[in-house]
C-alpha positions in Angstrom: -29.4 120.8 -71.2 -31.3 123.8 -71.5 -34.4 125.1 -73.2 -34.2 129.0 -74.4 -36.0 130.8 -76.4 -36.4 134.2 -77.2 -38.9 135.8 -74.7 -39.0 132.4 -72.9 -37.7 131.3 -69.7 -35.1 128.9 -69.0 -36.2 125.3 -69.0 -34.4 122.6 -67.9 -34.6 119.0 -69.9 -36.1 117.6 -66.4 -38.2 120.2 -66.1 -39.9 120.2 -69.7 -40.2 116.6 -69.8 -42.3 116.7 -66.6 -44.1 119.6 -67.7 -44.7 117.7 -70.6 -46.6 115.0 -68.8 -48.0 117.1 -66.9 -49.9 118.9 -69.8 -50.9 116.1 -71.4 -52.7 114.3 -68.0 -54.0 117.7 -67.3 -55.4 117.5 -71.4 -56.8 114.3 -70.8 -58.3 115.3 -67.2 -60.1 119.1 -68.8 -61.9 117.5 -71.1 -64.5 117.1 -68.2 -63.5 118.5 -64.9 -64.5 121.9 -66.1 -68.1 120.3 -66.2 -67.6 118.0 -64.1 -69.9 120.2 -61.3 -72.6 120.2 -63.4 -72.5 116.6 -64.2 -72.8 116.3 -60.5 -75.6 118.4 -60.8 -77.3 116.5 -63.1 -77.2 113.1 -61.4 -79.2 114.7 -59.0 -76.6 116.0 -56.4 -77.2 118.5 -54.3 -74.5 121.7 -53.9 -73.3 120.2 -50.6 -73.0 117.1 -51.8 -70.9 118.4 -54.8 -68.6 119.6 -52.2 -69.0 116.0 -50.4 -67.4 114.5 -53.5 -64.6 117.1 -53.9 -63.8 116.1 -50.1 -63.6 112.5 -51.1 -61.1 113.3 -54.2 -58.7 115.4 -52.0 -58.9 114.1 -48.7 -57.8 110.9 -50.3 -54.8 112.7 -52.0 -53.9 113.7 -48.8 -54.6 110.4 -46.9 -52.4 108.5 -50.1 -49.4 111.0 -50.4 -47.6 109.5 -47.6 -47.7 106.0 -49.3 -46.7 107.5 -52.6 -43.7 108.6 -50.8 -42.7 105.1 -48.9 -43.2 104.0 -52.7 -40.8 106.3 -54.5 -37.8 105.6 -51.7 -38.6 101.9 -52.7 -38.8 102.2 -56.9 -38.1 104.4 -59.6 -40.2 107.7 -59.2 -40.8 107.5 -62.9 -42.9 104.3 -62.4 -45.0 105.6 -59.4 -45.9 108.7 -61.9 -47.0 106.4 -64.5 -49.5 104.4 -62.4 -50.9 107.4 -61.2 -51.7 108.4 -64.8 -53.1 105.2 -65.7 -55.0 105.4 -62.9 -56.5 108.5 -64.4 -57.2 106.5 -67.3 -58.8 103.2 -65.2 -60.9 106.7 -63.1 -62.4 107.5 -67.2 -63.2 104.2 -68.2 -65.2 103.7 -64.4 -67.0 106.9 -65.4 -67.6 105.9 -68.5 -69.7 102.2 -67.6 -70.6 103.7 -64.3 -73.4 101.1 -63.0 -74.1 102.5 -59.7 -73.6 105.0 -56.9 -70.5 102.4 -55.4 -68.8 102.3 -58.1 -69.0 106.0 -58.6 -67.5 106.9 -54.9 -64.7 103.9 -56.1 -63.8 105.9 -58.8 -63.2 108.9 -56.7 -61.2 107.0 -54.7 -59.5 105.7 -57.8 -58.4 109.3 -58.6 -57.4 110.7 -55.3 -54.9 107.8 -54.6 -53.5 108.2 -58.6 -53.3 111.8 -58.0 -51.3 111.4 -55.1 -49.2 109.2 -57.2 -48.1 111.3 -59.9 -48.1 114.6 -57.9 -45.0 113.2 -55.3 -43.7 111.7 -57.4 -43.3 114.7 -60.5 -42.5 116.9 -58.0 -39.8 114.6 -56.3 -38.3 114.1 -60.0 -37.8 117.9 -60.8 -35.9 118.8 -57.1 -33.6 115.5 -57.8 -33.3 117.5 -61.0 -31.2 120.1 -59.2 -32.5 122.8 -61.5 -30.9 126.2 -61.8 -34.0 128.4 -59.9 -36.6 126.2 -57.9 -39.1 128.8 -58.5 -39.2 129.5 -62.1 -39.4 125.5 -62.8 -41.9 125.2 -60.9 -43.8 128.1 -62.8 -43.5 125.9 -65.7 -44.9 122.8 -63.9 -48.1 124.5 -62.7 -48.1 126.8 -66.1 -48.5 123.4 -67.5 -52.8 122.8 -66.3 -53.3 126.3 -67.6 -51.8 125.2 -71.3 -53.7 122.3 -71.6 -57.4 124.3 -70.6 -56.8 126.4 -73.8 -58.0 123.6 -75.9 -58.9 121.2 -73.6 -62.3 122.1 -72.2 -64.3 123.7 -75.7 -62.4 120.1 -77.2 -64.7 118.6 -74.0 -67.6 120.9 -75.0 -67.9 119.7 -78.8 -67.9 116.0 -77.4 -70.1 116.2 -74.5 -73.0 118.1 -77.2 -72.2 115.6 -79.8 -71.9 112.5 -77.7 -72.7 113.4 -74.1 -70.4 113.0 -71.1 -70.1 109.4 -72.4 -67.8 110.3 -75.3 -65.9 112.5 -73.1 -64.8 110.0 -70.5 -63.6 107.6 -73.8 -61.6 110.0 -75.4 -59.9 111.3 -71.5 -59.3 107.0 -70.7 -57.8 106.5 -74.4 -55.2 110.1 -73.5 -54.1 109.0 -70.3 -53.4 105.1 -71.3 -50.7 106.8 -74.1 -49.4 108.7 -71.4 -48.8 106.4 -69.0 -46.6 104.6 -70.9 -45.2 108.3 -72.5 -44.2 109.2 -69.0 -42.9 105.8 -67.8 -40.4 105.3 -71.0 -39.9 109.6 -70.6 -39.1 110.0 -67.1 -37.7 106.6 -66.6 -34.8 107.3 -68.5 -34.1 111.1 -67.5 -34.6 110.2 -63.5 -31.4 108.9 -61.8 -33.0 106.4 -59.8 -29.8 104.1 -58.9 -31.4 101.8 -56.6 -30.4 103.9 -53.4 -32.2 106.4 -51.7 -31.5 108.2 -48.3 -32.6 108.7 -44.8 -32.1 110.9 -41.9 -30.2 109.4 -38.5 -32.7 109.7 -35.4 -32.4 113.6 -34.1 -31.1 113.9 -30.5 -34.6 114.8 -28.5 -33.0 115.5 -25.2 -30.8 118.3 -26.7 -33.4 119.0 -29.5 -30.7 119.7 -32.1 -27.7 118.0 -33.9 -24.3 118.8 -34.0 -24.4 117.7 -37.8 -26.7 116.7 -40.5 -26.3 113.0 -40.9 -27.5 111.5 -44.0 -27.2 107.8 -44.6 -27.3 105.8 -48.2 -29.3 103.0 -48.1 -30.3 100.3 -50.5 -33.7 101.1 -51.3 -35.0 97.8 -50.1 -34.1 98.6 -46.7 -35.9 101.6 -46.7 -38.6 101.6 -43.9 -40.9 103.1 -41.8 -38.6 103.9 -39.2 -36.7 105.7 -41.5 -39.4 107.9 -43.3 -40.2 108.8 -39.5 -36.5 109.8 -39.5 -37.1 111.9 -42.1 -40.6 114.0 -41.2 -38.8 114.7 -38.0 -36.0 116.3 -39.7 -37.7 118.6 -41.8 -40.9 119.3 -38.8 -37.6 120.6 -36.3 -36.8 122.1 -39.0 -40.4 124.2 -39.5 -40.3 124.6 -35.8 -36.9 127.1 -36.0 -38.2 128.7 -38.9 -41.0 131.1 -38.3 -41.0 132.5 -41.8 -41.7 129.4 -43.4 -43.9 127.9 -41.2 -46.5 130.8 -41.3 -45.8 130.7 -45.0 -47.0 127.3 -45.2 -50.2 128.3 -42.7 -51.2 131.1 -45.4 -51.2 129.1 -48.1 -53.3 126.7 -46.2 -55.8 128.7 -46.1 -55.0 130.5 -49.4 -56.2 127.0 -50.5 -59.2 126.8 -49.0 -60.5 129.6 -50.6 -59.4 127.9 -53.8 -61.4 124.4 -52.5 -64.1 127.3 -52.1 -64.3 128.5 -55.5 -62.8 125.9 -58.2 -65.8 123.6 -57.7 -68.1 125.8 -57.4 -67.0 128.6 -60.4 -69.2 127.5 -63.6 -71.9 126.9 -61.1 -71.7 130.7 -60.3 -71.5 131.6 -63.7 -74.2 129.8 -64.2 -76.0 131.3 -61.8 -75.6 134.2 -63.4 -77.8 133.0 -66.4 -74.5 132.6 -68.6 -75.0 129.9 -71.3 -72.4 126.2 -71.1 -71.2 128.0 -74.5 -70.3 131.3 -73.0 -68.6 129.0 -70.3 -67.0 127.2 -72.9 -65.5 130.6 -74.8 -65.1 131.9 -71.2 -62.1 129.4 -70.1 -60.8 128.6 -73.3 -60.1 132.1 -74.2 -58.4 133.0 -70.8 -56.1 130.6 -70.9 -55.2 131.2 -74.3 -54.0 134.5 -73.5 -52.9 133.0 -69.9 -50.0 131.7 -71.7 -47.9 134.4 -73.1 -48.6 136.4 -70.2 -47.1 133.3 -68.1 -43.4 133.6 -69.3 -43.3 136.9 -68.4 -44.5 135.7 -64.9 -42.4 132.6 -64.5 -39.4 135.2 -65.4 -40.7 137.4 -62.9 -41.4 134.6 -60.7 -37.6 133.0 -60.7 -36.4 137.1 -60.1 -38.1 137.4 -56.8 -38.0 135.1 -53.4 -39.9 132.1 -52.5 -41.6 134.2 -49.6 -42.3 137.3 -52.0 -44.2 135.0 -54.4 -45.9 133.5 -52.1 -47.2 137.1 -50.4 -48.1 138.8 -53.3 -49.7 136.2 -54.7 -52.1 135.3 -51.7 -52.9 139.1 -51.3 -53.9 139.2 -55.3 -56.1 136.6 -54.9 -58.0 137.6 -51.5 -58.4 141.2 -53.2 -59.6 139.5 -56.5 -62.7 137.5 -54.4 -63.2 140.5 -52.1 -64.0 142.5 -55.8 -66.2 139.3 -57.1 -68.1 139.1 -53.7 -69.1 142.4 -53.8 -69.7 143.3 -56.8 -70.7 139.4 -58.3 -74.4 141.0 -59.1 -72.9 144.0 -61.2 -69.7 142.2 -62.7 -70.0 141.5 -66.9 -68.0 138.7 -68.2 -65.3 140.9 -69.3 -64.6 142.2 -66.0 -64.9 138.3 -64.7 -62.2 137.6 -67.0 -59.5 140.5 -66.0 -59.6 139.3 -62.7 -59.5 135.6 -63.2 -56.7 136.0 -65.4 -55.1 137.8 -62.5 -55.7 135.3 -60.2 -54.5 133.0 -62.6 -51.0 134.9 -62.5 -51.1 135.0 -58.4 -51.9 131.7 -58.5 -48.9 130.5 -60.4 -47.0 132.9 -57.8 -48.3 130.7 -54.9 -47.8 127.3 -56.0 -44.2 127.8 -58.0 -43.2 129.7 -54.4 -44.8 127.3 -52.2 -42.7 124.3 -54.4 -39.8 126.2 -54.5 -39.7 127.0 -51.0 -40.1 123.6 -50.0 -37.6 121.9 -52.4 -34.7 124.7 -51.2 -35.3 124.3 -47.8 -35.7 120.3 -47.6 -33.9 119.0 -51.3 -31.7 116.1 -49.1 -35.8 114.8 -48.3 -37.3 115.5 -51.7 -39.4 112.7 -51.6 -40.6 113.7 -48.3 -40.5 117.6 -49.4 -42.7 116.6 -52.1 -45.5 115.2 -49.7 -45.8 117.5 -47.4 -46.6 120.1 -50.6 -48.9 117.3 -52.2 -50.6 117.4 -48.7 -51.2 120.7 -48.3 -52.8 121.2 -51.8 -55.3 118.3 -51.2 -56.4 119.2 -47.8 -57.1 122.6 -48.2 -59.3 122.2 -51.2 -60.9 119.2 -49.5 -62.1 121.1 -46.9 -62.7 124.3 -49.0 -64.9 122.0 -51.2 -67.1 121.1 -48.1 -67.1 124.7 -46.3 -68.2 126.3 -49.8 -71.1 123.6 -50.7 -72.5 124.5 -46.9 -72.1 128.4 -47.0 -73.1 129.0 -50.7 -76.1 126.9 -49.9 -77.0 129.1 -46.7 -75.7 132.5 -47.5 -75.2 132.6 -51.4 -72.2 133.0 -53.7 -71.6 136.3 -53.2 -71.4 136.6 -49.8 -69.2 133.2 -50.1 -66.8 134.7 -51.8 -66.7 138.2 -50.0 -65.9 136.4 -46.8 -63.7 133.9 -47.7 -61.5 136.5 -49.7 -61.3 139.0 -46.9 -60.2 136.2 -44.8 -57.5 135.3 -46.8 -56.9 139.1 -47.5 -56.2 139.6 -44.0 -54.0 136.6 -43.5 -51.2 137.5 -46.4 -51.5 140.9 -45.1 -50.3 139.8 -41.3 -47.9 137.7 -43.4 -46.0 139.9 -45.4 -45.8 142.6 -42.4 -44.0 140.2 -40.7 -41.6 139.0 -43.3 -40.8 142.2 -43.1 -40.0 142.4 -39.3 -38.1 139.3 -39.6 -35.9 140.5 -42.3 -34.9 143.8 -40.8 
């Protein structure tokens, strides 16, 4: 079953249920994280040590995903997705009565591992999905963050002036509790979890290559170690024969440091920039209110074009866009903030429905293990992003931050998409 509409894209019933959960953790999650930096801020951390934190957050989605994966080859996927979100929900309520600094670096704990959670385990539900175009569901499931900021963070605004972060963190634990149990009776029924899952026989390492592709049923029970090993060698000979995709995954990499370099530190900057918490406010709300009809036409787009195309031209947009802001971040009005966020909004959507689409056609026998390997490289590149921004805007200044970091990655999707080229002639 199908979902079309109009101007719409396609959306399969998979797809729109997880988007659908998606949305409303991501709801739940804006209410704060928009100000979450200056909260920070306010508790009397430093700019580095704002990036400290981020580090924590996503270095321990990275260090979790691989555990989220053993647990989704051993249980329903659907039920892994719902603790992380109530995990979300436990990470509010910690915020919310938070007695001390331990119990503050528990909770970011908290929410890297239940991040890690819901992220393998959403993804790993859509590819079992076998959906019609990889890319343009994908665009759905990362349109799906962008939906919920429209209301999300000036909802977030009202209750942190009316009843300070306090009242925010109660109304995020009370969303994410009804979701939890949304997605586990949602997803548990659409999911075709049978009580089986799969593995990969051992490779032959003298030869280096098989004559076949052997993949084994097992009773989920059995599952082990041995065989997840099975499986991460499969799909890294796999990477090593593929040039393309390999560099692919390299760009993005650091594609995603840059983000790591900018998401925490954005309302900061516009702060900086002696811009009021309600121009912030009106700022992000209203692009992605008109983020959203513009993002059909790119998820159409998006599902018309290769995983590899997305993936360039979306990198290059965004290494262009903090090239301009670097520059020019002295001269720039909020206007002209907003085109080019709103762009980078778009590429940004490019580079994660082409990164998750890439991955899921190339490895869809290991979606489970597909689905960590994607969830890794979005946590560590921000993780480290998030560090390497709090130490250079603190010695050389946004600006200059950005200018750098964007030429970098500038020069990188460049390299990239000349050789896509070469290997395609």
């Amino acid at each position: 079953m199908d979902f079309h509409a109009g101007l719409l894209p396609k959306i399969g019933k998979t797809t729109f249920d997880v988007s659908v959960v998606h949305f409303l953790l991501m709801f739940g999650y804006k209410l704060f994280s928009l100000y979450y930096p200056l909260f920070l801020v306010s508790i009397g951390l430093s700019i580095i040590k704002v990036g400290w934190v981020y580090l924590l957050i996503y270095g321990t989605i990275a260090a979790s995903a691989i555990a989220a994966n053993f647990l989704i080859h051993k249980i329903n996927p659907a039920k892994v997705a719902a603790a992380g979100i109530f995990g979300y929900g436990v990470y509010a309520l910690l915020m919310l009565f938070n007695t001390g600094i331990a119990i503050f670096y528990a909770a970011q704990i908290l929410l890297g591992i239940s991040a890690a959670l819901w992220l393998v385990s959403l993804k790993s539900i859509i590819i079992e999905s076998r959906p019609e175009n990889y890319n343009q569901s994908f665009g759905w499931f990362y349109s799906a963050p962008q939906y919920a900021s429209a209301l999300a963070p000036a909802i977030g605004g009202l209750v942190i002036y009316k009843f300070g972060f306090g009242g925010v963190f109660a109304l995020s634990v009370f969303i994410q509790f009804i979701n939890a149990f949304y997605a586990y009776f949602k997803l548990n029924r659409i999911n075709s979890f049978d009580g089986k899952t799969f593995y990969s026989e051992p490779l032959d390492y003298a030869r280096g290559k098989r004559s076949r592709n052997i993949i084994t049923p097992v009773k989920a029970q059995n599952f082990d170690f041995k065989n997840l090993k099975e499986n991460y060698l499969n799909i890294f000979h796999s990477l090593k024969n593929d040039r393309i995709t390999s560099m692919a995954l390299a760009v993005i990499f650091v594609a995603l440091i840059l983000g790591g370099i900018y998401r925490p530190y954005f309302v900061l900057f516009l702060k900086d920039l002696n811009y009021t918490q309600n121009d912030i406010i009106g700022f992000f709300s209203l692009l992605s209110l008109v983020f959203i009809p513009i993002s059909w036409l790119a998820i159409k787009f998006i599902g018309k074009i290769s995983s590899y195309k997305n993936i360039s031209f979306g990198v290059i947009a965004d290494g262009i866009i903090f090239v301009i802001i670097g520059l020019w971040s002295s001269f720039l009005n909020l206007i002209q903030v907003f085109l080019l966020l709103l762009v980078d909004s778009i590429a940004g959507l490019m580079v994660g429905s082409g990164k998750s689409g890439m991955m899921a056609e190339k490895f869809a026998k290991f979606k489970e293990e597909a689905s960590t390997i994607d969830t890794i490289i979005i946590a560590l590149g921000p993780a480290i992003g998030g560090i390497v921004g709090g130490i250079a805007i603190s010695k050389i200044g946004f600006g200059a931050t950005f200018l750098w970091s964007g030429a970098i990655v500038l020069l990188l999707s460049i390299i990239f998409l000349i050789f896509l080229k070469k290997q395609r002639r």
